[in-house]
C-alpha positions in Angstrom: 74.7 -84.1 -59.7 77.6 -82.0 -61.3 78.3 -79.0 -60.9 78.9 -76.9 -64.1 81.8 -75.1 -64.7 81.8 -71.8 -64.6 83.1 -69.5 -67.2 87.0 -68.3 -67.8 87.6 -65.5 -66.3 89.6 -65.0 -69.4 86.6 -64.1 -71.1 85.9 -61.5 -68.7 87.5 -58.2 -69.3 88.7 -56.6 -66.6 87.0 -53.7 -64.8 88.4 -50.3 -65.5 89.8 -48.7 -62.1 87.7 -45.9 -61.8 84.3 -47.6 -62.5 85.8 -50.1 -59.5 86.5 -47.3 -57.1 82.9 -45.8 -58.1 81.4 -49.3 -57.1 83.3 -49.4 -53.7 82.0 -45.8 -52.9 78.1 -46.6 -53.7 79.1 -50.2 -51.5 80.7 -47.7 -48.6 77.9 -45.4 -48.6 75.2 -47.2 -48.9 72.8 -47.5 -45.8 70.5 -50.0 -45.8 69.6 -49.8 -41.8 66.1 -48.6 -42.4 65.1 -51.5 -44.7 65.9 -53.7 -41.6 62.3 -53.5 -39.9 61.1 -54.4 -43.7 62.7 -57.9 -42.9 60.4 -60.5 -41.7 60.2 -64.0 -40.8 63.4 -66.0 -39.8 67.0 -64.2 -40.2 70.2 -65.6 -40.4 72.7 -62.8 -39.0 76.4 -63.4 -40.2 79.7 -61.6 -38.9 83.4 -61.8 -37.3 85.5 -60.2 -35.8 87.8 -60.4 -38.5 85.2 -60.2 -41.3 86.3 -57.1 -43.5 82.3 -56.8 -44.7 80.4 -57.2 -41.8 82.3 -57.1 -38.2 80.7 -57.5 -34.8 80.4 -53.4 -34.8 77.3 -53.9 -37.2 76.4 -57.2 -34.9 73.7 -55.0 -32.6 72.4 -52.7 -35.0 71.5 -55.4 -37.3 70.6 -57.8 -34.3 68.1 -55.3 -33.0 66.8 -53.8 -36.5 64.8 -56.6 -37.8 60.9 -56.3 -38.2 60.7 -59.9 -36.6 57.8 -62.0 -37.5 
């Protein structure tokens, strides 16, 4: 099977600073803790130490925070 190739990133225009910086806030401040008892059935949990996105201080609160089955 190929794989297609995916678009220039020529064709993309870039994204204007501030609209980036409004994105990173909403990312920064967004909580989505509560959903975690929504979850159910089997969950992969993914982190590191050196992971910039999720590091091993979310490890518990998202280990613990699942619904389960």
């Amino acid at each position: 099977m190929l794989i297609p190739s995916l678009p220039s990133c020529a064709a993309i225009p870039p994204t204007p600073a501030d609209a980036f910086l409004r994105q990173s806030e909403a990312v920064i401040e967004h909580d989505a803790e509560p959903a975690l008892a929504r979850v159910r059935g089997p969950t992969q949990i993914t982190f590191g130490r050196d992971d910039l996105v999720t590091s091993t201080r979310f490890s518990g609160t998202m280990k613990n925070g699942f619904g389960g089955e």
